[in-house]
C-alpha positions as CSV (number, residue, x, y, z in Angstrom):
1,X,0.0,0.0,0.0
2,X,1.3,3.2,-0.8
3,X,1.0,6.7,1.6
4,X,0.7,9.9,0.3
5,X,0.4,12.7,2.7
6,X,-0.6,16.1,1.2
7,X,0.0,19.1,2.9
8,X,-0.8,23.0,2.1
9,X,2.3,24.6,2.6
10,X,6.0,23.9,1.8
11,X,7.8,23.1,5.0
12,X,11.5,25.6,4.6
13,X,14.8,24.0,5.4
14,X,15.5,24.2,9.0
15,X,14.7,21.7,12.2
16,X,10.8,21.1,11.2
17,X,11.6,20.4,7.5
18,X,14.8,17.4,9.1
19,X,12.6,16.5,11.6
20,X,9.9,15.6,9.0
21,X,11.7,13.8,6.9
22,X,13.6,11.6,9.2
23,X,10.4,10.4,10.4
24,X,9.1,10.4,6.7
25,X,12.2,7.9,6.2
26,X,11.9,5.9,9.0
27,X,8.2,5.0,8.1
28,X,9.7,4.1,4.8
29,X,11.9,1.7,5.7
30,X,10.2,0.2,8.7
31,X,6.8,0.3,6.2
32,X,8.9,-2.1,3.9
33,X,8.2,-4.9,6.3
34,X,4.8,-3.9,6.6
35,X,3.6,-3.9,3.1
36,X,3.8,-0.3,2.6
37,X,5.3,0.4,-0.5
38,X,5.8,4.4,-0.7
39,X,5.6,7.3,1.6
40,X,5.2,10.5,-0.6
41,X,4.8,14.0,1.1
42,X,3.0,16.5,-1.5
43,X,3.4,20.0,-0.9
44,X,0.0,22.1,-1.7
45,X,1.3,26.0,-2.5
46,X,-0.8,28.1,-0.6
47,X,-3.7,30.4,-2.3
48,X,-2.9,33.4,-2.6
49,X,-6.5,34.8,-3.2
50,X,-7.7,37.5,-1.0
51,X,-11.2,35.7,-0.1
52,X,-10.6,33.2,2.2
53,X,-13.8,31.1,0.7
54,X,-11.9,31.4,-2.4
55,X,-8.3,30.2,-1.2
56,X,-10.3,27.4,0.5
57,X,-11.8,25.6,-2.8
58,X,-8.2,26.2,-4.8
59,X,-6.6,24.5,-1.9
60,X,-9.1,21.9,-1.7
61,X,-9.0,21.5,-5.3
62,X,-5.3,21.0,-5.5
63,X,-5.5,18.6,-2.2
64,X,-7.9,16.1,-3.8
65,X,-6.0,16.6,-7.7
66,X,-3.6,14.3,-6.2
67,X,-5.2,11.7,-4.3
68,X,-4.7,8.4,-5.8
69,X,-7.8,6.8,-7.4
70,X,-8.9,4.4,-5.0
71,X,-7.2,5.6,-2.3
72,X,-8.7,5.8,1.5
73,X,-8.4,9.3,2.6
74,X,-7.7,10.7,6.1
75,X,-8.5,14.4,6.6
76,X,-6.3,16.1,9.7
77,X,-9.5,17.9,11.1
78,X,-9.5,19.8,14.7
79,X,-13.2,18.1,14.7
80,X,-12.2,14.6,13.7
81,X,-11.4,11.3,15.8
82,X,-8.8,11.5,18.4
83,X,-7.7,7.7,18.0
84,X,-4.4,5.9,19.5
85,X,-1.4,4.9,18.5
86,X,-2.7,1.0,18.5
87,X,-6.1,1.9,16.8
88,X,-4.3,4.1,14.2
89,X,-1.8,0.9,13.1
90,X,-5.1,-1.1,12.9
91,X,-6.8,1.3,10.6
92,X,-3.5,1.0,8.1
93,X,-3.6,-2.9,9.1
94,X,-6.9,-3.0,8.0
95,X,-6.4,-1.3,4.6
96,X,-3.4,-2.9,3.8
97,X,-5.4,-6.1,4.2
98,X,-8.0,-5.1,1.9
99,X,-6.0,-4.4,-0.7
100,X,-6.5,-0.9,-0.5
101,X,-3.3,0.3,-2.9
102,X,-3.2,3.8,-1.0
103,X,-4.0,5.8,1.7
104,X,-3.7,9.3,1.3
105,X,-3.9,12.0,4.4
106,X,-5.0,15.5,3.5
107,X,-3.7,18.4,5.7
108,X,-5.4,21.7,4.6
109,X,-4.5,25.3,4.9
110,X,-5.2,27.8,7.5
111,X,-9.1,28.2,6.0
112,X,-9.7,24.5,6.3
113,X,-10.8,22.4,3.3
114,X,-14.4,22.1,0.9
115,X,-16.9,20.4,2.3
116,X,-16.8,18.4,-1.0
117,X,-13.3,17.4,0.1
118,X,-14.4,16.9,3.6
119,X,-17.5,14.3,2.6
120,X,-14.5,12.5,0.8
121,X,-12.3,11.5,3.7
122,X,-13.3,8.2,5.4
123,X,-11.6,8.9,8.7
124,X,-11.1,12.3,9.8
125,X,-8.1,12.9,12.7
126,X,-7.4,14.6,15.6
127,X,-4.4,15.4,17.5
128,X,-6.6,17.0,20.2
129,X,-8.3,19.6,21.4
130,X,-5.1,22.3,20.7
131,X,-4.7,24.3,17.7
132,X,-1.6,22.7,16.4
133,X,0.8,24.6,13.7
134,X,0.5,22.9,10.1
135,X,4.5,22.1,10.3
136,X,4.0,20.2,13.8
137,X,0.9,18.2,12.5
138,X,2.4,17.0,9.4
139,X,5.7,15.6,11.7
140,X,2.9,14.2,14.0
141,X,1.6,12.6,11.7
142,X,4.1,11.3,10.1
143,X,5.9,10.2,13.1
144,X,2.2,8.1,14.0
145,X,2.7,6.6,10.7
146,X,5.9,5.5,11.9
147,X,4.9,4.7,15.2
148,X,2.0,2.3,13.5
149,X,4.7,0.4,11.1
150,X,6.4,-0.4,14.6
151,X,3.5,-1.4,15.7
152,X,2.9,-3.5,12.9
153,X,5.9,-5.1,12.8
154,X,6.2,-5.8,16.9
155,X,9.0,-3.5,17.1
156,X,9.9,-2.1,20.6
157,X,9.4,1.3,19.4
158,X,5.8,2.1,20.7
159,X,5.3,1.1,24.0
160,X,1.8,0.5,25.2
């Protein structure tokens, strides 16, 4: 199964941007064991339209141009799911056994996403109650996605 997660926003070189991909690479390789084939981070550029109804369709637009056809997709929502570590490896478990051939997790922009886009997602995520930066939500997530390949693979890692 392959991962795509697509973000709004570029992530600039710096401690966020290393931080990312480490964990980005480490859920690569671990996700080899797994039966995840690809990890991809997309980069969204961020509208630049004055109306912020407007920047949110050309974002949501460009978010769901490159979702994968068939793919299961995760939207990071402040209102979505707050699930664990152990429930979030089942979820990928549980696609990667039904053949699922991707799984692609949407971060929008500052204005949020279309409603279109947001009818779309299977599973929508939270990491909580706080209003988290974009940067830190795209290394939490990818450091969960990491975390769940541990899992996965009975790795001492994650610690219940």
């Amino acid at each position: 199964m392959r991962i795509v997660v697509a973000a709004v926003g570029r992530l600039k070189q710096g401690p966020e941007a290393e931080l990312a991909e480490r964990f980005r690479a480490r859920a690569a390789q671990s996700g080899r064991n797994v039966g995840l084939r690809d990890l991809e981070i997309i980069e969204i550029r961020e509208s630049r339209a004055r109306d912020s109804e407007k920047r949110l369709i050309e974002e949501s637009i460009a978010l769901a141009s490159v979702i994968p056809e068939r793919a299961r997709v995760a939207l990071l929502d402040e209102r979505g799911d707050n699930i664990g570590s152990i429930a979030f490896a089942g979820l990928l478990r549980r696609w990667r056994e039904e053949a699922c051939p991707a799984a692609a997790f949407l971060i929008g922009g500052a204005d949020g996403v279309a409603a279109s886009l947001r009818e779309k997602a299977k599973l929508r995520l939270s990491f909580g109650a706080a209003t988290w930066p974009h940067q830190l939500v795209r290394i939490m997530l990818l450091e969960q996605i990491y975390r769940a390949t541990t899992i996965l693979s009975g790795h001492p890692y994650h610690r219940a």
